[in-house]
C-alpha positions, 0 to 999 in steps of 0.5 A, a space after each residue: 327111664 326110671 318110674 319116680 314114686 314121689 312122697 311130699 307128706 311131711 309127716 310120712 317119716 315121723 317117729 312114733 312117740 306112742 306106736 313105736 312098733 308100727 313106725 316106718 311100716 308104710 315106708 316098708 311097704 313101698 320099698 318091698 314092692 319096690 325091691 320085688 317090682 321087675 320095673 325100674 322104679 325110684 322112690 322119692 322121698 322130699 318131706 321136708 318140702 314146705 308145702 305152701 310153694 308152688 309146685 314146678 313141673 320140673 319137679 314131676 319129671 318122671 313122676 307117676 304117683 305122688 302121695 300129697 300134702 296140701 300143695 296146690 295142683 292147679 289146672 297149669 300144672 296138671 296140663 303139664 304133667 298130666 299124662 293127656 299131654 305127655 306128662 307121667 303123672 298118673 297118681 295124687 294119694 292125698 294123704 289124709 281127707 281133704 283134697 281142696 288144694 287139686 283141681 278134680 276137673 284138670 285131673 280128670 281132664 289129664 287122666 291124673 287120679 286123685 285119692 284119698 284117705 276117709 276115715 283116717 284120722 277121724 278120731 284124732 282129729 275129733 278129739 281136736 275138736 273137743 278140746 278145742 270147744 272146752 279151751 275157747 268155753 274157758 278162755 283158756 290162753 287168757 287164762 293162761 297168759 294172766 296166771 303165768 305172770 302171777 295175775 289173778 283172774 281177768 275177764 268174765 268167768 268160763 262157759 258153762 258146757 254141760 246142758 247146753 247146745 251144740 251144732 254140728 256142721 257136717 255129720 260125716 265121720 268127724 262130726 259123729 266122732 264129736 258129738 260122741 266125744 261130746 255125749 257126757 256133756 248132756 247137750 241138746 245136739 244140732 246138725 246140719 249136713 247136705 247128706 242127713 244121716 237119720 238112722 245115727 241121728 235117730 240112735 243119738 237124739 240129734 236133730 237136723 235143722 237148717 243152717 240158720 237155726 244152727 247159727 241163731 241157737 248153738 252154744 258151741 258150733 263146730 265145723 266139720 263139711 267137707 266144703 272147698 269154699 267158706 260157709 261162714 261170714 259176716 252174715 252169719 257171724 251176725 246171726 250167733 249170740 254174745 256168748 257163741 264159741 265157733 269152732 273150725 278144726 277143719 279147713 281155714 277156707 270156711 270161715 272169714 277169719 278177718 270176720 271171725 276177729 272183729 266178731 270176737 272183738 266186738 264181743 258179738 260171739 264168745 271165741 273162736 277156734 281155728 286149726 290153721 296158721 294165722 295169717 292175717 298179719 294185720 289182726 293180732 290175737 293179744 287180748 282176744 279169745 281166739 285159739 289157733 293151732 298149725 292144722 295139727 287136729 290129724 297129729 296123733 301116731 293113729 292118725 299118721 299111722 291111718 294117712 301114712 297106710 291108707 296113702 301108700 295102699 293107693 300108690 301099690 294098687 295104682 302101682 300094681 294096675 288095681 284101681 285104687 279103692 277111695 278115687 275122688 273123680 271117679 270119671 277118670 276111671 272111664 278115660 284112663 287104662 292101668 
């Protein structure tokens, strides 16, 4: 019976508009292996798959190492799949940072490793953030929508950004990358982190404080924790000021949006960036200085290049009986053999 290498990331195939030269080299590493490996084994390739659908275990028959997009594995699934009772599965490479969408404790529970790729695509995904930060300081989609049709200007005037405060939510490498990016604007910088990095922070004049004094005292809060569950409400929303622009270019569970819009509409915060797909249906962005984008903060050719190589060098050590290098439940290390 064939070993399946299954590959979900839907940007593992892309062409490379800037870096045409390193197109296709993790899909060559995978065959090569492949091709000299004395085992039969298949690669799969489904990145057309949209990734908001469950996953079946149909899916994962034979399946012993799958590099991931954001699709769920919850804890039904891994039970089944999962090499504890019977399954194949041995392997989740997610491709890039994040790992919410997997049930680590199910995983570890199943003998599934879970790795991924830190540090990948920090900086794409940090000149994201800024870009971000200047579009809601300057309304820019209202701006644009007014001008487009021959209207002057409509609404108050831009922020100003210079001089001003920025907080920083999570100082990993993301955060730092920001608030490097960042640094010509001569802003007094904020952080907060459950991890406070004081050597960078010493080197960069920014200053840990509490969650709160961020929220009651930041021009510009952008996020970048690496938290599975939200961290900002209608508590904390009320805590901003009129003229904060809170910017999420990391996961869309960290914010309520539905709290997020009727802050905006309200006029109690500035604006809102989000780099997720809007899905509340019922709360319309016409009109509002909201900002949203399809999760495309990592969608550079360095930042595919980064997901693409860093995932498939877990899957060739895994592959090869080497513990991969970035393992999230490192626990499963005990329970398991290569």
């Amino acid at each position: 019976m064939s070993k399946k290498i299954l590959v979900l990331a839907t940007s593992f195939l892309d062409d490379l508009f800037t870096h045409p030269q390193e197109e296709g080299q993790a899909k060559e590493m995978l065959e090569l292996f492949v091709n000299n490996s004395t085992e039969d084994i298949v690669i799969e390739y489904r990145v057309d798959r949209d990734p908001n659908l469950p996953l079946s275990p149909e899916e994962l028959k034979d399946v012993v190492a799958i590099i991931a997009d954001l699709e769920v594995y919850d804890k039904p699934l891994l039970d089944k799949v999962g090499i504890k009772n019977g399954g194949d599965l041995r392997l989740i490479s997610r491709y890039g940072i994040g790992y919410s969408s997997i049930d680590l404790k199910a995983a570890t529970e199943n003998g599934v490793i879970i790795t991924n790729a830190p540090g990948c695509n920090a900086m794409p995904t940090a000149e994201w953030a800024q870009s971000t930060i200047m579009a809601v300081a300057g309304r820019r989609i209202l701006q644009y929508k007014t001008a487009s049709i021959g209207k002057p200007k409509d609404g108050p005037s831009r922020l100003d950004v210079s001089g001003k405060t920025l907080g920083v939510i999570g100082t990993g490498t993301i955060g730092r990358n920001v608030v490097k990016l960042m640094n010509g604007f001569d802003m007094k910088v904020l952080a907060y982190d459950l991890y406070p990095n004081k050597e960078w922070a010493d080197r960069n004049r920014v200053q840990y404080v509490s969650l709160e004094e961020i929220y009651s005292q930041a021009d510009f809060i952008t996020l970048h924790a690496s938290a599975s569950e939200q961290i900002i409400g209608e508590k904390e929303l009320n805590m901003m000021r009129p003229a904060t622009a809170l910017i999420n270019c990391a996961r869309g569970i960290l914010v309520d949006n539905r709290a997020a819009w009727k802050a905006v509409k309200e006029g109690r915060i500035w604006g809102y960036g989000l780099d997720e797909v809007w899905l509340e249906k019922d709360l319309p962005l016409d009109g509002l200085n909201i900002i949203v984008s399809s999760h495309v903060g990592s969608d550079t050719d360095m930042g595919k290049i980064g997901m693409q190589i860093m995932s498939v060098e877990a899957v060739l050590d895994f592959m090869q009986k080497r513990f991969p290098k970035y393992v999230v439940n490192k626990e499963v290390l005990e329970k398991i053999e290569l």
